[in-house]
KEBA-315928 format. One line per field, with one value per residue: residue number from 0; residue in one letter; x, y, z of N, C-alpha, C, CB in turn. Coordinates in nm, 2 decimals, always signed. Glycine has a CB too. Layout:
BEGIN
k <- [NUM/...] $
r <- [a/...] $
npx <- [X/...] $
npy <- [Y/...] $
npz <- [Z/...] $
capx <- [X/...] $
capy <- [Y/...] $
capz <- [Z/...] $
cpx <- [X/...] $
cpy <- [Y/...] $
cpz <- [Z/...] $
cbpx <- [X/...] $
cbpy <- [Y/...] $
cbpz <- [Z/...] $
//
This chain:
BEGIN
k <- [0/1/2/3/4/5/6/7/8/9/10/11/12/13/14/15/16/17/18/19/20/21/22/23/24/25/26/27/28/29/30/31/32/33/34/35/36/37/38/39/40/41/42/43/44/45/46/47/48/49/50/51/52/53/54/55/56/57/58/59/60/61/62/63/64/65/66/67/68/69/70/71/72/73/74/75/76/77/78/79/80/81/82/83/84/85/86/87/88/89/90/91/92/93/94/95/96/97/98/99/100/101/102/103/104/105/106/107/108/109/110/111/112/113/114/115/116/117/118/119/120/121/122/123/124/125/126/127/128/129/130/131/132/133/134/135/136/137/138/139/140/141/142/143/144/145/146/147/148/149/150/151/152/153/154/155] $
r <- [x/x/x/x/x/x/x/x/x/x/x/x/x/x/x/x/x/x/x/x/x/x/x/x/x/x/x/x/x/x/x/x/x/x/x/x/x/x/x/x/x/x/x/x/x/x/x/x/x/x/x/x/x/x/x/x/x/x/x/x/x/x/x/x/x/x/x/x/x/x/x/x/x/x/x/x/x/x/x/x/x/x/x/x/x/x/x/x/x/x/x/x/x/x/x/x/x/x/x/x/x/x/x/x/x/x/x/x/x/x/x/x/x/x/x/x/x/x/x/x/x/x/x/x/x/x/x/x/x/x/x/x/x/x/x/x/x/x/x/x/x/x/x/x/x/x/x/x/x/x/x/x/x/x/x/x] $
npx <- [+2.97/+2.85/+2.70/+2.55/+2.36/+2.31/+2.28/+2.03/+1.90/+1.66/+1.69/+1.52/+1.31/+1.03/+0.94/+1.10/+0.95/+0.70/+0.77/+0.89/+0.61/+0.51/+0.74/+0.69/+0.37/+0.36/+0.54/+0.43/+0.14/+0.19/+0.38/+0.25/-0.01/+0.06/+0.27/+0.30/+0.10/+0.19/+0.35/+0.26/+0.11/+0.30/+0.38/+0.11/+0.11/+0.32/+0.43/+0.29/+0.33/+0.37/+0.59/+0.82/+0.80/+1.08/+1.41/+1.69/+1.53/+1.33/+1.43/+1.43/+1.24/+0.91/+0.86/+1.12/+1.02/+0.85/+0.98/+1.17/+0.97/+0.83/+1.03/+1.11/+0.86/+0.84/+1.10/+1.22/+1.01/+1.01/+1.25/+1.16/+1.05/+1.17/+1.38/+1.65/+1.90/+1.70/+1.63/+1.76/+1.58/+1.35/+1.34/+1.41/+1.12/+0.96/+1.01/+0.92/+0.63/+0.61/+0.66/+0.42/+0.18/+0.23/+0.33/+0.21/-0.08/-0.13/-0.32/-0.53/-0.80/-0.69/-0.77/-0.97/-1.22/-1.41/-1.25/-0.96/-0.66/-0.46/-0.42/-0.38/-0.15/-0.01/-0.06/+0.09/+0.34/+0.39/+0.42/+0.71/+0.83/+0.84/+1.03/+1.25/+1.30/+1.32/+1.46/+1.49/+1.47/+1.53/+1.47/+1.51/+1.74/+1.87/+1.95/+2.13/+2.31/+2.51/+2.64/+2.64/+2.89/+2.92/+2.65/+2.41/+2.30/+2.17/+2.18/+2.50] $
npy <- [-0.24/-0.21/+0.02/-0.02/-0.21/-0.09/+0.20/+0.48/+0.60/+0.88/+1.10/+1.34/+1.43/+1.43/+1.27/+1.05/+0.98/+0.87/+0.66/+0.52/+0.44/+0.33/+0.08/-0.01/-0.11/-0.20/-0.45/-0.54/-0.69/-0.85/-1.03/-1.11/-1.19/-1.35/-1.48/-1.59/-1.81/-1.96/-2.08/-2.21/-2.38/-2.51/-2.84/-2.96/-2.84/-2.82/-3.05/-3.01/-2.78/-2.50/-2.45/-2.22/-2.17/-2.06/-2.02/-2.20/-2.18/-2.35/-2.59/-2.65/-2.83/-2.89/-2.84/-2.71/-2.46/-2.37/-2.28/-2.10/-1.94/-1.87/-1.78/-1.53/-1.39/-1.39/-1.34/-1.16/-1.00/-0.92/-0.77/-0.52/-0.40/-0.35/-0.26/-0.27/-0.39/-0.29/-0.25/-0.49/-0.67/-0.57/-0.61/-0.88/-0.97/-0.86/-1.01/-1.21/-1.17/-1.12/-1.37/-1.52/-1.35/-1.38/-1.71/-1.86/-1.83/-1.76/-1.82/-1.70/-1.43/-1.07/-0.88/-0.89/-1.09/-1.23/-1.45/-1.66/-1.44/-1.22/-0.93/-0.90/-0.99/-0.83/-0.55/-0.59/-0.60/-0.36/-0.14/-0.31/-0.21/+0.08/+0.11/+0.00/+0.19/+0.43/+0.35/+0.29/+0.50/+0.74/+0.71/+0.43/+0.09/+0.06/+0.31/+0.39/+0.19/+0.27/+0.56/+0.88/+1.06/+1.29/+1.48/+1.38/+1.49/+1.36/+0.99/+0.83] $
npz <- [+0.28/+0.53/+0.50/+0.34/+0.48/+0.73/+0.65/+0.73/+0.55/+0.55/+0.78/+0.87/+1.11/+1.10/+0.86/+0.97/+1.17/+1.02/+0.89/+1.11/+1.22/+1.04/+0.94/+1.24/+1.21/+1.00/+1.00/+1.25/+1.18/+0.95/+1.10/+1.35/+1.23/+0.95/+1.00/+1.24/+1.25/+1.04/+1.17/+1.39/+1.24/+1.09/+1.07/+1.00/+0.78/+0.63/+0.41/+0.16/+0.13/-0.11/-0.33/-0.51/-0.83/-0.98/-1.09/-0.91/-0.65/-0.72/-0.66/-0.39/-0.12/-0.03/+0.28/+0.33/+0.16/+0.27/+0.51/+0.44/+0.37/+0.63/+0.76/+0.64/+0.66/+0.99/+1.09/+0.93/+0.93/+1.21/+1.16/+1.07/+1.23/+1.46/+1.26/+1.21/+0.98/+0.73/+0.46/+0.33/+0.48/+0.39/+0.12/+0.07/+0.25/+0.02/-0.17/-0.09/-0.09/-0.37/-0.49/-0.36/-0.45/-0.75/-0.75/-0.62/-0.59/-0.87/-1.05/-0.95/-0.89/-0.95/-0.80/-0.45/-0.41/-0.26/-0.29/-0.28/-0.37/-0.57/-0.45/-0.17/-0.08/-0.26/-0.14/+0.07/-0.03/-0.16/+0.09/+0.18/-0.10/-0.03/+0.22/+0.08/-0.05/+0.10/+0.36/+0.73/+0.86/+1.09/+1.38/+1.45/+1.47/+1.29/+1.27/+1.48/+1.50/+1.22/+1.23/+1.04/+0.92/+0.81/+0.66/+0.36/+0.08/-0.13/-0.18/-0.26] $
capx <- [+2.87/+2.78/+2.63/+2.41/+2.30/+2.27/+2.18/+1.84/+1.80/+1.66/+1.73/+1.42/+1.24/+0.86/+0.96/+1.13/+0.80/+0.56/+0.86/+0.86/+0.48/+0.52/+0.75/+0.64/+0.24/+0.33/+0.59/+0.36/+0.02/+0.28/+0.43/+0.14/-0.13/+0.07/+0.39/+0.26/+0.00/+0.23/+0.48/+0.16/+0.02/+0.40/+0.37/-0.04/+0.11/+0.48/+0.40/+0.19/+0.39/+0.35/+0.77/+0.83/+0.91/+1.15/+1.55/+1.75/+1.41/+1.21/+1.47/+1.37/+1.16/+0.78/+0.90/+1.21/+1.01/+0.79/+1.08/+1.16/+0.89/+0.83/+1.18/+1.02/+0.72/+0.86/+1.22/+1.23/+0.89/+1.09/+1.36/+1.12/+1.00/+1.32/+1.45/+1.73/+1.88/+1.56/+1.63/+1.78/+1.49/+1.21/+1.34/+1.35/+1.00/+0.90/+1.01/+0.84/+0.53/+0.57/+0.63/+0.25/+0.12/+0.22/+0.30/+0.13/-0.17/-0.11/-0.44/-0.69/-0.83/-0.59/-0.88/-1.05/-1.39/-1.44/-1.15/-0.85/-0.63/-0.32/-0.42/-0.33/+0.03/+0.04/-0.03/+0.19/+0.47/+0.41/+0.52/+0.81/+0.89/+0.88/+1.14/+1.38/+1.40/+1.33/+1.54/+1.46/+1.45/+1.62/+1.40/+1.56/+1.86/+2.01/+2.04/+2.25/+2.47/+2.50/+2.61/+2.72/+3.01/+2.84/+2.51/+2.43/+2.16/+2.11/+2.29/+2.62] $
capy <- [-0.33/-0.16/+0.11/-0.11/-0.32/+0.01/+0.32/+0.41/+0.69/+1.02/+1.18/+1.41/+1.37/+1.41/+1.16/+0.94/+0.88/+0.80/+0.52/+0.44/+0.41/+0.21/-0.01/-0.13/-0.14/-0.34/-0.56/-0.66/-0.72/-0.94/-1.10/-1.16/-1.20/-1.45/-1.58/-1.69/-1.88/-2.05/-2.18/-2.28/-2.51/-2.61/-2.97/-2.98/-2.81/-2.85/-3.13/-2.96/-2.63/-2.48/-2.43/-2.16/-2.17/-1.96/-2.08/-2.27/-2.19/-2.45/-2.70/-2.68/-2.92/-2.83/-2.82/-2.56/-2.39/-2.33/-2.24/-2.00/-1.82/-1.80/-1.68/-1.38/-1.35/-1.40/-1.28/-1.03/-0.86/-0.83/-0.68/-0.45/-0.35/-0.30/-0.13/-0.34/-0.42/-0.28/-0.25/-0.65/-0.77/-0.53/-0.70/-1.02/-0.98/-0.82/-1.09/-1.35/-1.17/-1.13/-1.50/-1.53/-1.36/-1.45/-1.81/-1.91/-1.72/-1.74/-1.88/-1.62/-1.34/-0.97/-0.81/-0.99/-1.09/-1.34/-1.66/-1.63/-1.33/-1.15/-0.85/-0.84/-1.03/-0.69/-0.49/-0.63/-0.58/-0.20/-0.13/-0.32/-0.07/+0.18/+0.09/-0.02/+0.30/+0.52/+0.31/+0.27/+0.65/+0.79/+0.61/+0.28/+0.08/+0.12/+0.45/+0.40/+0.15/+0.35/+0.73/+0.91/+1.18/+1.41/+1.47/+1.43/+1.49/+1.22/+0.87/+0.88] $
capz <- [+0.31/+0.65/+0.46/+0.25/+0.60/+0.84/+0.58/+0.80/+0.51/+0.63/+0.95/+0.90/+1.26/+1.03/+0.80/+1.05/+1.25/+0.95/+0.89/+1.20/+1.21/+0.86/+1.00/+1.31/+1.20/+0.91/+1.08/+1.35/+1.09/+0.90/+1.23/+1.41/+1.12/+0.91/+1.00/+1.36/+1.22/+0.95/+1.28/+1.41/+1.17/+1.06/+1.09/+0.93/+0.61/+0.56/+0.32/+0.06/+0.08/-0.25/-0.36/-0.61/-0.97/-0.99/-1.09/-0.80/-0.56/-0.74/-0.64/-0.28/-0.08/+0.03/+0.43/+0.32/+0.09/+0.43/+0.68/+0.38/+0.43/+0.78/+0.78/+0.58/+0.73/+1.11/+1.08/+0.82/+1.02/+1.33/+1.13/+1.02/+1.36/+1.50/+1.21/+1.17/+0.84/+0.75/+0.33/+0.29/+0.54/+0.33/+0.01/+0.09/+0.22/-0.07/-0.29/-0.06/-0.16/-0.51/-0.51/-0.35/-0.55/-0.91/-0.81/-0.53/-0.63/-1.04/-1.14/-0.89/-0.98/-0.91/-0.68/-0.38/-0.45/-0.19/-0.25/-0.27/-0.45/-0.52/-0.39/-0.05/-0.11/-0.32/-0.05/+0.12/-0.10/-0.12/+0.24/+0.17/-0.17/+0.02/+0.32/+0.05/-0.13/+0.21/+0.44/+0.85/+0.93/+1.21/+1.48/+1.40/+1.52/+1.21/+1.27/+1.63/+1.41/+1.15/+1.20/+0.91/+0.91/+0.74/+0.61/+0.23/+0.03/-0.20/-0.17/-0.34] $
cpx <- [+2.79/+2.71/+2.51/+2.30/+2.23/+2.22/+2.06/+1.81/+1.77/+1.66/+1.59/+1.32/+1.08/+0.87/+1.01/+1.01/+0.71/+0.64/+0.85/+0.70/+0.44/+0.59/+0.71/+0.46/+0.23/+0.39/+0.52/+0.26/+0.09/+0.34/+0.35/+0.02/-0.10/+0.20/+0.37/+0.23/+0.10/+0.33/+0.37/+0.11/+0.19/+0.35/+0.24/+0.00/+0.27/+0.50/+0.38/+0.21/+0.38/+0.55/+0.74/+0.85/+1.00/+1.34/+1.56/+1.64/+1.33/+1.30/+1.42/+1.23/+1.01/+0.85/+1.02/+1.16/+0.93/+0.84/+1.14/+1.09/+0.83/+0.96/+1.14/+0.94/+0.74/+0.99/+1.25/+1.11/+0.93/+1.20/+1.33/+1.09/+1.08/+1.37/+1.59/+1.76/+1.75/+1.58/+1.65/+1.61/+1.36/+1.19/+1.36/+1.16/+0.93/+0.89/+0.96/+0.63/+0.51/+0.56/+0.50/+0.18/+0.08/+0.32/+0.23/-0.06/-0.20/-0.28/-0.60/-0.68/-0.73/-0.66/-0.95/-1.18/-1.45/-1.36/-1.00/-0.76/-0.48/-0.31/-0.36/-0.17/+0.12/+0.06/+0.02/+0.33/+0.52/+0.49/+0.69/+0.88/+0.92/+0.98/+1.27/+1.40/+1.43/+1.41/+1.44/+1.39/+1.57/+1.60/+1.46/+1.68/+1.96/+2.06/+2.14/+2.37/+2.51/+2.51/+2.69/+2.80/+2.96/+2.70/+2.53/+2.33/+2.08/+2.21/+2.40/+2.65] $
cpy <- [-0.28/-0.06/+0.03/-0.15/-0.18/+0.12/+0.35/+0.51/+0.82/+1.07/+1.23/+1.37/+1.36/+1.28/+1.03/+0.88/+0.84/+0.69/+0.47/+0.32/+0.26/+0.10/-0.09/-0.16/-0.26/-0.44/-0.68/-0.74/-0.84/-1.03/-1.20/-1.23/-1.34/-1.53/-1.64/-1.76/-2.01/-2.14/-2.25/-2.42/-2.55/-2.73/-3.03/-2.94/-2.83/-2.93/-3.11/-2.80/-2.62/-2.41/-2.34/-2.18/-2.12/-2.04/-2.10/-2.27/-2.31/-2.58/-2.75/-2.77/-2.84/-2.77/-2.74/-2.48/-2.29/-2.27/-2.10/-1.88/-1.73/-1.75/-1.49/-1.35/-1.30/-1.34/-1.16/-0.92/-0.81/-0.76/-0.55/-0.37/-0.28/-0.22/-0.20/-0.40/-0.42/-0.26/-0.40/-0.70/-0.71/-0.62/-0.87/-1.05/-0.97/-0.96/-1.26/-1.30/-1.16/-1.27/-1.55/-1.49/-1.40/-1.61/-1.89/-1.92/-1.69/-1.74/-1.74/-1.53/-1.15/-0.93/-0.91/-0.97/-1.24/-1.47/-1.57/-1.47/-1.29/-1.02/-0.80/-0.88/-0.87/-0.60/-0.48/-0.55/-0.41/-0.16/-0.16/-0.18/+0.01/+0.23/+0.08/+0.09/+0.39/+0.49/+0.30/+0.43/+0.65/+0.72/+0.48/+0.20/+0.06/+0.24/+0.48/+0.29/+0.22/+0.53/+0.80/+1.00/+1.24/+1.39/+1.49/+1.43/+1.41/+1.10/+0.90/+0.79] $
cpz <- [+0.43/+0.61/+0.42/+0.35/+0.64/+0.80/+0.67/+0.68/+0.58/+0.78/+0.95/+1.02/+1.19/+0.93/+0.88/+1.13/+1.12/+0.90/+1.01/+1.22/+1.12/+0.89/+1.09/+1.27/+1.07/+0.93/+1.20/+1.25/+1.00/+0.98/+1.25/+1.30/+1.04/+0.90/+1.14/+1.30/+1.10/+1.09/+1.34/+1.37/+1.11/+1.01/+1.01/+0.79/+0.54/+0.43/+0.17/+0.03/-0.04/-0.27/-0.46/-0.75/-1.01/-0.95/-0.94/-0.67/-0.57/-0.71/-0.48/-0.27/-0.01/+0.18/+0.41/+0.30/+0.21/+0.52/+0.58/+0.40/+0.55/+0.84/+0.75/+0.66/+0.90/+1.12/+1.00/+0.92/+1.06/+1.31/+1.16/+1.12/+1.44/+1.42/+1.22/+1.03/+0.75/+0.57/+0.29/+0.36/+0.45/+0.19/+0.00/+0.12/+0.12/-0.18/-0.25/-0.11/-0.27/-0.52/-0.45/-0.46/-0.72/-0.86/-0.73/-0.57/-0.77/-1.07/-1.07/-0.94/-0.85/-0.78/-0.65/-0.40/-0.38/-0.19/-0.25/-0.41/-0.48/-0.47/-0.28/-0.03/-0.17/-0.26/+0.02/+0.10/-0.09/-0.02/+0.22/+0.04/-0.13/+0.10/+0.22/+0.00/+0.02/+0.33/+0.61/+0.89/+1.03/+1.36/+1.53/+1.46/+1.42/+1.18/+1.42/+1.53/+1.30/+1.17/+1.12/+1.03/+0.91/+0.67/+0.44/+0.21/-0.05/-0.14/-0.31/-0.44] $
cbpx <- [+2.93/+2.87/+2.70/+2.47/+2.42/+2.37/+2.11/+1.74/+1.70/+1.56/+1.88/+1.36/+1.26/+0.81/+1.04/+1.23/+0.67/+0.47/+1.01/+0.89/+0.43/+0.63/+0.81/+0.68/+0.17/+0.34/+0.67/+0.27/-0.04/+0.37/+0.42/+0.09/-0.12/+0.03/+0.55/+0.18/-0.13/+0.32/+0.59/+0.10/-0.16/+0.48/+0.37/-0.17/+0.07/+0.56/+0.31/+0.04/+0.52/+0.18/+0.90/+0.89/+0.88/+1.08/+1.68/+1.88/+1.31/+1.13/+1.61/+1.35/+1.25/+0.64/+0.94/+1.32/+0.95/+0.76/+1.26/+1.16/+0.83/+0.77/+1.33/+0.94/+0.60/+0.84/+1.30/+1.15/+0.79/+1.14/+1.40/+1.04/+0.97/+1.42/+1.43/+1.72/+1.92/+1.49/+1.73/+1.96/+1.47/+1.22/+1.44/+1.44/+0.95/+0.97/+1.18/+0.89/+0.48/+0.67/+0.74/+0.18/+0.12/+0.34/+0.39/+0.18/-0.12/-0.01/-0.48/-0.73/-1.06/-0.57/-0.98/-1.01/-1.41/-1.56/-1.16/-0.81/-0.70/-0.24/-0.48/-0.42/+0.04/-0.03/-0.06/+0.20/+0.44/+0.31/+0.46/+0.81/+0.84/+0.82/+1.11/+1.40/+1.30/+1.22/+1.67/+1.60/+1.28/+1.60/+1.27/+1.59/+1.86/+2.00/+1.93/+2.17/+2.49/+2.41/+2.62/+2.64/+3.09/+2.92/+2.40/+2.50/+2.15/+2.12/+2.19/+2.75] $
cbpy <- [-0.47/-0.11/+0.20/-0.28/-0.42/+0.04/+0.28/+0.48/+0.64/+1.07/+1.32/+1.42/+1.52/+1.56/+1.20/+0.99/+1.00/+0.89/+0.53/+0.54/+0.52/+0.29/+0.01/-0.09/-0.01/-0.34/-0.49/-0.59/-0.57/-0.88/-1.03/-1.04/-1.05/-1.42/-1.51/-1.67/-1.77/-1.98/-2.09/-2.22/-2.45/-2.63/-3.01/-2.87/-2.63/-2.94/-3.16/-2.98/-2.60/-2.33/-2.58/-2.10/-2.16/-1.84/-1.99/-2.19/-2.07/-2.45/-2.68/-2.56/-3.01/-2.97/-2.96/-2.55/-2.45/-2.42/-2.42/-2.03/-1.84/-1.89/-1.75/-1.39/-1.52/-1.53/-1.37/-1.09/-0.85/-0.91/-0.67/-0.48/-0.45/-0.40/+0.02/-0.41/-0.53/-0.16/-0.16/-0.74/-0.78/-0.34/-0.65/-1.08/-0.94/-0.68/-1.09/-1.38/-1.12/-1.07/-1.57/-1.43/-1.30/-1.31/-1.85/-1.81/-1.61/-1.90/-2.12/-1.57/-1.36/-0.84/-0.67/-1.01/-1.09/-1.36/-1.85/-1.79/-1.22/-1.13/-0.86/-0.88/-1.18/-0.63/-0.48/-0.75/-0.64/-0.15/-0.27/-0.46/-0.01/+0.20/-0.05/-0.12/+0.42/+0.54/+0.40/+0.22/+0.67/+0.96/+0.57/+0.29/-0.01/+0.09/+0.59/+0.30/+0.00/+0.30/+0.82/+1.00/+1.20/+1.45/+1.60/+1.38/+1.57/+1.24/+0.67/+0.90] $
cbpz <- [+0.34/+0.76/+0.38/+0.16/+0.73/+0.92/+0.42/+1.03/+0.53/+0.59/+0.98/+0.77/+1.43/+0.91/+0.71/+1.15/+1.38/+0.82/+0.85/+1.28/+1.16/+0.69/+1.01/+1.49/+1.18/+0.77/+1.11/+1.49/+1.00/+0.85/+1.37/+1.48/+1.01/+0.82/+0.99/+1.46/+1.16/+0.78/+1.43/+1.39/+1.01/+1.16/+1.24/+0.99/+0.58/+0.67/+0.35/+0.12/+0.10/-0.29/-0.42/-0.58/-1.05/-0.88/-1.15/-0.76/-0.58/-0.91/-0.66/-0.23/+0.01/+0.05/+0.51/+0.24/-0.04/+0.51/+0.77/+0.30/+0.40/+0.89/+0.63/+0.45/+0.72/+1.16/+1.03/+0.61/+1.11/+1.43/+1.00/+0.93/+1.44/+1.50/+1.32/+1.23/+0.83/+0.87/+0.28/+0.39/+0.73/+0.29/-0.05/+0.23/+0.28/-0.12/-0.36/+0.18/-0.14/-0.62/-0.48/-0.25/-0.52/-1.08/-0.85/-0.40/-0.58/-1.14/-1.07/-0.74/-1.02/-1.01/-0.71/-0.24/-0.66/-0.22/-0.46/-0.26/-0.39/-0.62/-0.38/+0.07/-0.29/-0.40/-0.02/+0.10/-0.27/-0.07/+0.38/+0.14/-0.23/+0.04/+0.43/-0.04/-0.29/+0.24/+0.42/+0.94/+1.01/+1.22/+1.43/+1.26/+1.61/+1.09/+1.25/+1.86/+1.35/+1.12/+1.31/+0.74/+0.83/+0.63/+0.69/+0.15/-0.02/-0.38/-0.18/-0.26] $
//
């Protein structure tokens, strides 16, 4: 299980900084950008949260379905930043933006064209893909908890 959590992925010191980079630039833009703003307005939208459709999710209440997400949005970023459990927190985000975009977001149109979209939920999501297959890097603090034995070349 400590592997799964701490893995950072590649050691490579070139590769480690454009993860690094990848992490903390899309962790903050995600932070800052849209999980502040949802703790913010909390209390103005909690109400009218849009809940998922999706098995045992759509049971939730508007105001969970909310603290769900700024869990994602605000928790999961700073994972991302840190580099902490940085594959669980990428996929959880990830699957807080797929659920934007195809259900939050079902009815707009894919590319933004002035209202609303799934686009950028998409773009979002990317970033995340990429951390889950490529892990933290070496930069990261899952790579001080985390130190292999030995070096391997692929995952085993």
């Amino acid at each position: 299980m400590k592997k799964f959590f701490f893995d950072c992925g590649t050691r490579d010191s070139i590769a480690s900084g454009g993860l690094l980079v990848l992490r903390v630039g899309f962790g903050l833009m995600m932070l800052i950008g849209h999980g502040w703003s949802k703790i913010a307005l909390f209390e103005e939208k909690k109400d009218t949260w849009a809940v998922p459709d999706v098995p045992l999710l759509s049971l939730m209440s508007p105001p969970v379905s909310m603290m769900m997400t700024i869990f994602a949005e605000v928790g999961c970023a700073a994972l991302l930043v840190l580099g902490l459990m940085t594959r669980p927190a990428a996929f959880i985000l990830c699957f807080a933006m797929l659920v934007a975009a195809f259900q939050v977001h079902a009815g707009a149109d894919f590319f933004m064209k002035g209202g609303a979209a799934k686009e950028p939920a998409l773009l979002y999501a990317i970033p995340c893909l990429a951390l889950i297959i490529a892990g933290a890097g070496s930069w990261s603090l899952d790579a001080l908890l985390y130190k292999e034995k030995k070096r391997r070349f692929f995952a085993d």
